[in-house]
N, C-alpha and C positions, 0 to 999 in steps of 0.2 A: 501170752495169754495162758491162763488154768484150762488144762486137760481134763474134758466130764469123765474119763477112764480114771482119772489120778484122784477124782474128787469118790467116785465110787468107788476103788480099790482101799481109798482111806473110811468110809464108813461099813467098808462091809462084813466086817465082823461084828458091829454093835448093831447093826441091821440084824444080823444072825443070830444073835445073843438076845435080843428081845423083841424075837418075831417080827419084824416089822420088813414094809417093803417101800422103796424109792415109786411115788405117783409122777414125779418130775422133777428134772432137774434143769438149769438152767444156769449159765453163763454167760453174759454181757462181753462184751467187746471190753470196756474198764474192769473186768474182772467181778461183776458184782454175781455173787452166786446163789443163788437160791433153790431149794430144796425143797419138795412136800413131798411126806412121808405118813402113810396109815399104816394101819395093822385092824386085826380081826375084829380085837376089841375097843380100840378106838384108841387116840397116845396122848399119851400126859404130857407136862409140860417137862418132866425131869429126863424124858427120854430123848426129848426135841433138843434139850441143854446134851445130854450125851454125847449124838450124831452131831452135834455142833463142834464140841469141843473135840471129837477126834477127828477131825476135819481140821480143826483152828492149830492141832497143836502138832500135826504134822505139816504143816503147807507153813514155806519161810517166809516171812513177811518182808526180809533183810531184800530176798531173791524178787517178789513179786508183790505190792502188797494186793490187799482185796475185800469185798464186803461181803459179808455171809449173813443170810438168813434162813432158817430154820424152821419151819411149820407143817401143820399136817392142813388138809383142805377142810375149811370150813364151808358150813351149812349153806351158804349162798354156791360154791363151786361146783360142776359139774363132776361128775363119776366119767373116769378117762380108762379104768380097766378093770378086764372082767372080775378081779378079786374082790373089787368094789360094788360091782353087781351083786355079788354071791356075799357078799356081807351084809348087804339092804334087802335083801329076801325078806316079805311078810309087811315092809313100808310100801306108803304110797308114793308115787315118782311123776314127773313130769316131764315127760319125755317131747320133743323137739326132734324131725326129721329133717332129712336133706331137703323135703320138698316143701317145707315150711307147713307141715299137721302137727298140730300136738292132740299128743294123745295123755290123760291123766288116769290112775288106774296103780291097783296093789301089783308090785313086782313079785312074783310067785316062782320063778325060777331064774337061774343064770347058767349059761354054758360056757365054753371059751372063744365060741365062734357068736349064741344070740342071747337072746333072754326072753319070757315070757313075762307077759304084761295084763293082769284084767282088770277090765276097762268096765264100770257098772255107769250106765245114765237112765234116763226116765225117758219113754220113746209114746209119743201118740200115739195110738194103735188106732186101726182104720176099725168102725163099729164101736169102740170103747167110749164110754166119757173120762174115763180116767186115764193120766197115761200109767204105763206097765214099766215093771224096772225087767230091761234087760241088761245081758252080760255078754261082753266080747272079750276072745283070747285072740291075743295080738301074739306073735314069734315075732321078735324084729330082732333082725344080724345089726351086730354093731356097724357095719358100714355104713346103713343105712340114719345111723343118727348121728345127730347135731350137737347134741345136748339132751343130758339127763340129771335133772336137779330133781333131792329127795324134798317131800313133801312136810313141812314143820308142822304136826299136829299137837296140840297140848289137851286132846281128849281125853 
């Protein structure tokens, strides 16, 4: 079986060459290997071919063979680390805890340990006939979540 150290030692100069950082990697038992990979600004597809290829043409296929794939996390996947946080700063997120609360709300900070989260809803107010927008700031430590998918707006 392919070594995750052997798979990262082989991209990590093209990793460092154009910013970009490993979100996951993954090896199967049949060798099948799979890769996601962001960066600041988001990654193309010639980049994804890049870290492919210097993966594909160091690893012997004679020795081992194997399946590779290559991608960065799309819009359906959750944010797995804090770079990812701190790159969706100013989006809206839907965050999932451990105890089964989701909270929806603009991500406004990220740290290496949480993140801040504010949260606007329409709340009744006791004497009002209308309800009133209130705002909550949420800190939640990544331990504490489940899952955080960013929000698709086309406003």
């Amino acid at each position: 079986m392919i070594d995750k150290n052997t798979v990262l030692n082989l991209m990590q100069s093209s990793l460092d060459e154009k910013d970009l950082f490993v979100v996951a990697l993954d090896i199967t038992g049949n060798n099948q290997i799979n890769v996601l990979i962001d960066s600041d600004k988001g990654v193309t597809i010639d980049e994804c071919v890049a870290i492919s290829r210097s993966i594909e043409h160091n690893l012997d296929r004679e020795e081992e063979d194997f399946e590779l794939k290559v991608s960065s996390p799309g819009l359906d996947q959750s944010l797995k680390l804090p770079r990812q946080y701190k790159k969706n700063v100013g989006r809206e997120a839907e965050v999932l805890l451990n105890e089964g609360t989701k909270i929806t709300g603009k991500l406004i900070e990220a740290t290496e340990d949480h993140f801040k989260l504010e949260e606007k809803k329409r709340v009744k107010m006791e004497g009002k006939k209308k309800k009133q927008a209130v705002v909550n700031l949420h800190e939640i430590p990544y331990s504490e979540v489940k899952s955080t998918k960013i929000v698709v707006s086309f406003k």
